[in-house]
PANUBA-676320 format. One record per residue: y, z, x of N, C-alpha, C in turn; residue number from 1. Coordinates in Angstrom, 3 decimals, decimal comma, padded with zeros to 6 digits. Layout:
N
       n_Y       n_Z       n_X      ca_Y      ca_Z      ca_X       c_Y       c_Z       c_X  resi
         Y         Z         X         Y         Z         X         Y         Z         X   NUM
...
***
This chain:
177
       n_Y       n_Z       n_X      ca_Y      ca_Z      ca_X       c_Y       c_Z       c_X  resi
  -021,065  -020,732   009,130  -019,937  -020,163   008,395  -020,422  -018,916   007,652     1
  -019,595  -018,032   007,775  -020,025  -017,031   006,757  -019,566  -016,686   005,527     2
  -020,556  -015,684   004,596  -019,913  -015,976   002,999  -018,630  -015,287   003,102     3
  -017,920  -015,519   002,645  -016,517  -014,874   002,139  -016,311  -013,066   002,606     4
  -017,006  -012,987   001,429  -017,326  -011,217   001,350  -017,808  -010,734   002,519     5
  -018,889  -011,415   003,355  -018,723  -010,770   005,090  -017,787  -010,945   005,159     6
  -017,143  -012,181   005,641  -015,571  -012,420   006,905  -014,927  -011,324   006,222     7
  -014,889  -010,798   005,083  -013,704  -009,968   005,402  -014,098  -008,827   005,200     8
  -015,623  -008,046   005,220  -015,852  -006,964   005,919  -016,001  -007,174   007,109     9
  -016,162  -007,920   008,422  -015,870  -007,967   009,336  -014,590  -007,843   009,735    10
  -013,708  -008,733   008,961  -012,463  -008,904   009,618  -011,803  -007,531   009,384    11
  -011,978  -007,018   008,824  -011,611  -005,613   008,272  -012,166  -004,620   009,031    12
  -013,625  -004,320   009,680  -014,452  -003,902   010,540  -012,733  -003,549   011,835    13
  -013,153  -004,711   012,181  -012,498  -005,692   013,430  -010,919  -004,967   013,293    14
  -010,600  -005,207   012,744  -009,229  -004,180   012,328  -009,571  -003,104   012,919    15
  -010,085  -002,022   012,026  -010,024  -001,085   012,115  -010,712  -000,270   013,334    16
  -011,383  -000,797   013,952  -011,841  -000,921   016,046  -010,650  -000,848   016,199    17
  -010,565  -001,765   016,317  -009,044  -002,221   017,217  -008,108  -001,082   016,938    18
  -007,719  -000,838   015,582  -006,422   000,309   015,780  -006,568   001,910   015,963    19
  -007,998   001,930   015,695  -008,415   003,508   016,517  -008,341   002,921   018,018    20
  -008,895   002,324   018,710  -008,848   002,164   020,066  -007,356   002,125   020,603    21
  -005,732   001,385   019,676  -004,635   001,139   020,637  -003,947   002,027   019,866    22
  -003,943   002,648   018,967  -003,087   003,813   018,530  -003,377   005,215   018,899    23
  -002,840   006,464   019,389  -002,994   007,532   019,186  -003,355   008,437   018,318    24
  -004,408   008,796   018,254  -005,139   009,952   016,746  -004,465   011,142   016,921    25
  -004,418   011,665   015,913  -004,136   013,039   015,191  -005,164   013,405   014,609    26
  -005,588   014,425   014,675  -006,925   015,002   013,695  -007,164   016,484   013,623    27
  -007,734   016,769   012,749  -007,534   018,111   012,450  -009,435   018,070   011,926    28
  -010,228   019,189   012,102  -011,508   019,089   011,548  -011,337   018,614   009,677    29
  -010,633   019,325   009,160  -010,691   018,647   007,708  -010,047   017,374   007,317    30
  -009,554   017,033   008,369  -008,189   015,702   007,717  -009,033   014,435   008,511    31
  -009,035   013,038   007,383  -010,015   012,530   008,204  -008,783   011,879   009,151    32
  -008,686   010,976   010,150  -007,840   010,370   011,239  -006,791   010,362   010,787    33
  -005,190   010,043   011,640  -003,894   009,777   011,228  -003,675   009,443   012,718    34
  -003,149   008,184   012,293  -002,619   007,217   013,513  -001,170   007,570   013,692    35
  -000,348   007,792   014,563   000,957   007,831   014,872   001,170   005,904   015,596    36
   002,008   005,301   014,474   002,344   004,359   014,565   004,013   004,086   014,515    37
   004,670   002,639   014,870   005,838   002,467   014,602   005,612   001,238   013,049    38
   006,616   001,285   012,531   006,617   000,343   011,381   007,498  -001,136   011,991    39
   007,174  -001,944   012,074   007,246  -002,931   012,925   007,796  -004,009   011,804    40
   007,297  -003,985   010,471   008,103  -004,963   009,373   007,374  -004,758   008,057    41
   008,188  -005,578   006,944   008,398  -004,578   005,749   007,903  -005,866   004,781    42
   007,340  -006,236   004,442   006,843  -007,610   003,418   006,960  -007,309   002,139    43
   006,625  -006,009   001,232   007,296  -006,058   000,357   007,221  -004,415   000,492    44
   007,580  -003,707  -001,220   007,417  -002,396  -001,020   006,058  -001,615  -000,597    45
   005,016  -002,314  -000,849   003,402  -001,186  -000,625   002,990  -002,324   000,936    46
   003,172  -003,458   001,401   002,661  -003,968   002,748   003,973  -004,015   003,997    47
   003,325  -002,730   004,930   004,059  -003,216   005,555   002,745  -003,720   007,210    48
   003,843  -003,594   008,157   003,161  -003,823   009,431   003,408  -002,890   010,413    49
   002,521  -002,336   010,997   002,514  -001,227   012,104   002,276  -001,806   013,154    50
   002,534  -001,099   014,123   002,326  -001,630   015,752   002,021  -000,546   016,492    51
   001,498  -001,126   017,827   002,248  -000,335   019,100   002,946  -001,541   020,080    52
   002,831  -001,117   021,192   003,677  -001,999   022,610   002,820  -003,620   022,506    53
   001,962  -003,892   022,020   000,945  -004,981   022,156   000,777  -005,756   020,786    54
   000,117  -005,196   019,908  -000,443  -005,543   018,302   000,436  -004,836   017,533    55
   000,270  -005,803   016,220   000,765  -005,236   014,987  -000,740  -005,549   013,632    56
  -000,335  -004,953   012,748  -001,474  -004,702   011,819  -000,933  -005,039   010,520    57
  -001,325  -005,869   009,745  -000,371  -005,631   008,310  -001,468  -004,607   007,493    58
  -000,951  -003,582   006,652  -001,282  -002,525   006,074  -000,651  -002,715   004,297    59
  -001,910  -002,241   003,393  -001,176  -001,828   002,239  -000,991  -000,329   001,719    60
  -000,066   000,530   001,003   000,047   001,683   000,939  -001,426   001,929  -000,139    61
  -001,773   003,121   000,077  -003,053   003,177  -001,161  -002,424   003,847  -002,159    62
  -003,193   003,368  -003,427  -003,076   003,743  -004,933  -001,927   003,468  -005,454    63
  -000,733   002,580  -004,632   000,272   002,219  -005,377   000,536   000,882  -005,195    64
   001,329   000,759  -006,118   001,483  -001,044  -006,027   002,987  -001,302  -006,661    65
   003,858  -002,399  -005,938   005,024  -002,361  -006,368   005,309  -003,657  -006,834    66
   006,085  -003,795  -007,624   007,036  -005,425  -008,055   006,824  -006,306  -006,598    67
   006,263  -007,549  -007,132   006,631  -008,678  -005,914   008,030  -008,994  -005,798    68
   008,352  -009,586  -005,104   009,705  -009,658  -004,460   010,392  -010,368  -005,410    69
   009,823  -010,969  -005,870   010,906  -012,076  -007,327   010,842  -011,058  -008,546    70
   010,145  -010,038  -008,796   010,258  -009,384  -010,167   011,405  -008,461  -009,947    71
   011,496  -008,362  -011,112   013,000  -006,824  -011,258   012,177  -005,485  -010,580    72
   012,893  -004,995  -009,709   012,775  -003,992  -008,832   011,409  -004,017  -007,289    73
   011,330  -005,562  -007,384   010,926  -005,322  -006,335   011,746  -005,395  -004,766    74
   012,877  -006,288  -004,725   014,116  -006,188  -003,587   014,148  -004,437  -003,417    75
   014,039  -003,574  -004,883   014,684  -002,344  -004,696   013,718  -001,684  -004,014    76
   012,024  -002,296  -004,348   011,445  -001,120  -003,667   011,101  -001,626  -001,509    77
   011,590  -002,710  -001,517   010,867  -003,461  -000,093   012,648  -002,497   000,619    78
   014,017  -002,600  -000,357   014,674  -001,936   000,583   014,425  -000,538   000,509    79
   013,736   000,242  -000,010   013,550   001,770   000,510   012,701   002,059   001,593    80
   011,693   000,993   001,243   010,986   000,711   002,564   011,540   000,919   004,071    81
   012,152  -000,461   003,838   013,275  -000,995   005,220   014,287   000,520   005,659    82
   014,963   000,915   004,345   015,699   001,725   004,926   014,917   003,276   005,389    83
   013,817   003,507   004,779   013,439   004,477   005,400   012,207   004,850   006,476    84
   011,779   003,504   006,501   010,769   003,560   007,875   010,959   002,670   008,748    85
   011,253   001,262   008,029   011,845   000,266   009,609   011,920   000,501   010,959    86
   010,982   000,534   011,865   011,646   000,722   012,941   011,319   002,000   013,599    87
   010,578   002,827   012,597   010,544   004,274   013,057   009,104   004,392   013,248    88
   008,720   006,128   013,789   007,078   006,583   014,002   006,845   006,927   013,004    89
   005,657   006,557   012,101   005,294   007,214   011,168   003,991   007,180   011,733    90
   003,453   008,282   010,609   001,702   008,937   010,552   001,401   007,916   009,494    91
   000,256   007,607   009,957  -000,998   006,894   009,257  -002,152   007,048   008,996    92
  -002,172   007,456   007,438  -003,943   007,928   007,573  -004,310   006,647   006,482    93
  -005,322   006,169   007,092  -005,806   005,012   007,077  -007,788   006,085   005,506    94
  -007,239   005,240   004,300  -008,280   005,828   002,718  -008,845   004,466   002,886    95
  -010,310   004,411   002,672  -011,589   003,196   002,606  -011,907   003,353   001,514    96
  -011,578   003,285   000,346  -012,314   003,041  -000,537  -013,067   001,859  -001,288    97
  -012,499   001,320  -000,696  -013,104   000,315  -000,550  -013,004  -001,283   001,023    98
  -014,645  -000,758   000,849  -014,911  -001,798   002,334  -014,829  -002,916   002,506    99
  -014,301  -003,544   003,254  -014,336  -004,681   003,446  -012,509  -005,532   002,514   100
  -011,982  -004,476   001,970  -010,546  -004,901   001,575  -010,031  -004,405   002,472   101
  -008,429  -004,674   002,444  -007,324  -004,548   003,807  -006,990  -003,505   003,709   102
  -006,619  -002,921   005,094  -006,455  -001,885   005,435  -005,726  -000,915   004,713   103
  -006,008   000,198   003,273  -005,434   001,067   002,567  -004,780   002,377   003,600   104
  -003,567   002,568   003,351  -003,040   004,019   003,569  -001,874   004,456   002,735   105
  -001,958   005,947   003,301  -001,295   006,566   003,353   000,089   007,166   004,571   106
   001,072   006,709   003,840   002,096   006,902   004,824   003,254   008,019   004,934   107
   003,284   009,394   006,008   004,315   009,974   006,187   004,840   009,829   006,929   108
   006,388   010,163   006,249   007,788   009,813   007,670   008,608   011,156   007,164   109
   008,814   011,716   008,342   009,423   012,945   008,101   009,280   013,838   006,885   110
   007,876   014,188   007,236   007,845   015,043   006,391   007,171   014,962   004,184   111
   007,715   013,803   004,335   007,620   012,834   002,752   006,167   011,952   002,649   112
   005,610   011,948   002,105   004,333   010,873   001,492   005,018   009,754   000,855   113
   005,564   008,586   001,521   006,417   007,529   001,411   005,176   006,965  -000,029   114
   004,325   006,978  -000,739   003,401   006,470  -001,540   003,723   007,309  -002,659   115
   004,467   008,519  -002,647   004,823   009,501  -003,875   006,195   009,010  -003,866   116
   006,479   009,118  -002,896   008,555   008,658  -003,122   008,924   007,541  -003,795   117
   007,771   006,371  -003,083   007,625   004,996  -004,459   007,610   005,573  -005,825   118
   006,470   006,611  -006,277   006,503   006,204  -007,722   007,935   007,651  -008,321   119
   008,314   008,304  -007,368   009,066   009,321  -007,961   010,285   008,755  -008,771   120
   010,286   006,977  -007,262   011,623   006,781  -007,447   011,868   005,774  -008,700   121
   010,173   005,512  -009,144   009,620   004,564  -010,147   010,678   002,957  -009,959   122
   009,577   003,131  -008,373   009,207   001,625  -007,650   007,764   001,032  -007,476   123
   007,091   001,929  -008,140   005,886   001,450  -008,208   004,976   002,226  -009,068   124
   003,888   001,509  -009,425   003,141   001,988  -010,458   001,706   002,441  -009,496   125
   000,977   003,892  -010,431  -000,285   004,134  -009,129  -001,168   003,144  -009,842   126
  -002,041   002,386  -008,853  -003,312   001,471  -008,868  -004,170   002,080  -009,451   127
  -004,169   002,480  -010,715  -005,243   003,393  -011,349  -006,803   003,068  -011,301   128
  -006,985   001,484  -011,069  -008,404   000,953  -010,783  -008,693   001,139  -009,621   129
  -008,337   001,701  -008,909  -008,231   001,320  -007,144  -008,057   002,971  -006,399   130
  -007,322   003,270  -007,429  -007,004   005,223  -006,469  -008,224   005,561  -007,332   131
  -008,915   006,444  -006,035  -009,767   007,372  -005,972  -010,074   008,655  -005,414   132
  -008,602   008,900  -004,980  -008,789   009,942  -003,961  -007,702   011,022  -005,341   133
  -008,026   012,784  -004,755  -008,192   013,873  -005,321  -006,363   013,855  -005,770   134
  -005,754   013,068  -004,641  -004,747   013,102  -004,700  -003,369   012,096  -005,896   135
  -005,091   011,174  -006,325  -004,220   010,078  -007,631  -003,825   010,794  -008,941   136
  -004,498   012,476  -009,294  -003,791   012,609  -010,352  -002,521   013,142  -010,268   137
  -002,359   014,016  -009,332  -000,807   014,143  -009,043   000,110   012,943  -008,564   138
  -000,375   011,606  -008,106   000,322   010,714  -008,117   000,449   010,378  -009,392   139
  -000,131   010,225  -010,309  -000,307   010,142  -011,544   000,881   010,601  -013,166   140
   000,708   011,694  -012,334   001,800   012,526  -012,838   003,542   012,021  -012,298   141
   003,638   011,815  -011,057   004,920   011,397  -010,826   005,063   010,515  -011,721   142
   004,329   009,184  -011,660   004,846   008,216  -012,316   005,126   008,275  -013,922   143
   004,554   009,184  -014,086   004,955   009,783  -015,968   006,026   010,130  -016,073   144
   006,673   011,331  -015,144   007,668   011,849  -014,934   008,638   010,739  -014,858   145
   008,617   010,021  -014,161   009,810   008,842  -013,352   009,679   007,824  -014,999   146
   008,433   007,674  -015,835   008,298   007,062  -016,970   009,098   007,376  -017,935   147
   009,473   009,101  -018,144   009,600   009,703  -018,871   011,453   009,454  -018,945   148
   011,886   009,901  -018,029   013,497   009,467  -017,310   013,831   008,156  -017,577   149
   012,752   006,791  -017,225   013,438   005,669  -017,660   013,358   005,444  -015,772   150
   013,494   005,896  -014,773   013,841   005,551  -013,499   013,087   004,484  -012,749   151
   013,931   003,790  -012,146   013,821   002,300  -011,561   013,049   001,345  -012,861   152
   011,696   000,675  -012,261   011,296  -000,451  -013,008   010,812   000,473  -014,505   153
   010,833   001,413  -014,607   010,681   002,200  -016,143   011,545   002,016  -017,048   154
   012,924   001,871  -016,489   014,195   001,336  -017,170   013,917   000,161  -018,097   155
   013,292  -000,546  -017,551   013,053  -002,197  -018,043   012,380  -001,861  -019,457   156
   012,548  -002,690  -020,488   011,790  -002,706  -021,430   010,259  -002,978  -021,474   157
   009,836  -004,219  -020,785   008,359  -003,977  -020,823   008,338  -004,271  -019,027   158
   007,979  -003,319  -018,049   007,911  -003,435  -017,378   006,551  -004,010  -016,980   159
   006,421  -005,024  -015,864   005,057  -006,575  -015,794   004,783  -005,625  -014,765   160
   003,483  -005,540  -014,956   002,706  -005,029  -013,801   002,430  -006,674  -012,833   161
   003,104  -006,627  -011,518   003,159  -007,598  -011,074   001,205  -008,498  -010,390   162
   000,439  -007,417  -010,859  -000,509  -007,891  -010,447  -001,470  -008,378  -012,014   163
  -000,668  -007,842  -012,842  -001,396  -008,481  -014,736  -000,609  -009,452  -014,199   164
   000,356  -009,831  -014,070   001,398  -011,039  -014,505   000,772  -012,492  -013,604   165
  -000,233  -012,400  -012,626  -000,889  -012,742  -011,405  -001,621  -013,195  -012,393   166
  -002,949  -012,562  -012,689  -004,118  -012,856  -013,424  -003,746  -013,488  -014,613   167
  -002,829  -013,993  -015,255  -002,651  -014,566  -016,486  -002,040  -016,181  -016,152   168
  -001,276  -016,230  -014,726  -000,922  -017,318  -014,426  -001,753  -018,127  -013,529   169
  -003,422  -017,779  -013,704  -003,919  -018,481  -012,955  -004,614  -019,526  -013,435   170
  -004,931  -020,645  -013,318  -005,581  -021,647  -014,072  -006,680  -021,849  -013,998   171
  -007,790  -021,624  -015,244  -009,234  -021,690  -014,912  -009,700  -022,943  -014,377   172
  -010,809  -022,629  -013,489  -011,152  -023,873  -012,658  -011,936  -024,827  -013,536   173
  -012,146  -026,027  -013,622  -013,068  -026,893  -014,583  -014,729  -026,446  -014,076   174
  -014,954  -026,789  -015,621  -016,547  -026,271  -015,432  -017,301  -027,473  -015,312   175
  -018,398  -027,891  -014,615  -019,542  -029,395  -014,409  -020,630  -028,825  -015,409   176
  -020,978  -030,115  -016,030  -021,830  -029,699  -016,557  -023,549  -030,449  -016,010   177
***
């Protein structure tokens, strides 16, 4: 058996073989890969699932993170999702910042960085522990902006970061002595 922390840099490895080999690249010398994929299904607002004719992949968007499906505004952000990629080709550029976690990207559909439109539309908050790329302080900034307005989950009085609200409901394990 292996420890934990391999299986899922492998399994993650193993992923990411696989979807350079059945997807089509895009590349440019400065841009690192972008997969032209279809969006195949929508789990909440930041995971969805890509495909081609064979496999599908579940994917999370990078540096943002949205309401789980039972909190206030998360239905709102899984339907912008649905309604604006469901079904369609989008570009995929696939950010590692970390190895051996699930597959991080970045997603455009016509034109839009579907990961800025989340927080413009303040459906999601940026992963400030987690974004590392040049591009989190201007994500950064949206979500101030969208803060500033009150728009979507900003509206709320204390809006739960659905992944604090996680870590507080978990029950410490008993200690042996």
């Amino acid at each position: 058996m292996l420890p934990s922390s391999l299986g899922r840099e492998l399994k993650a490895f193993t992923t990411m073989a696989i979807l350079f080999l059945y997807f089509p690249v895009v590349t440019s010398a400065a841009d690192p890969p972008t997969l032209l994929a279809k969006v195949s299904g929508i789990a909440s607002g930041d995971t969805l699932t890509i495909s081609d004719e064979t496999k599908a992949y579940t994917v999370r968007l990078y540096g943002v993170r949205c309401p789980k499906k039972d909190r206030p505004w998360g239905p709102e952000a899984r339907e912008f999702m649905t309604e604006t990629v469901f079904g369609k080709r989008v570009e995929v550029r696939f950010v590692s910042d970390f190895p051996g976690d699930r597959s991080s990207v970045i997603i455009t559909s016509q034109g839009q960085v579907l990961n800025e439109e989340l927080l413009k539309r303040g459906l999601a908050w940026v992963n400030a522990p987690a974004c590392r790329q040049p591009i989190c302080s201007r994500w950064a900034e949206l979500e101030s902006q969208a803060k500033a307005v009150k728009k979507g989950l900003w509206g709320h009085p204390r809006p739960e970061r659905s992944w604090e609200g996680k870590k507080k409901s978990r029950p410490k394990a008993p200690q042996s002595d």
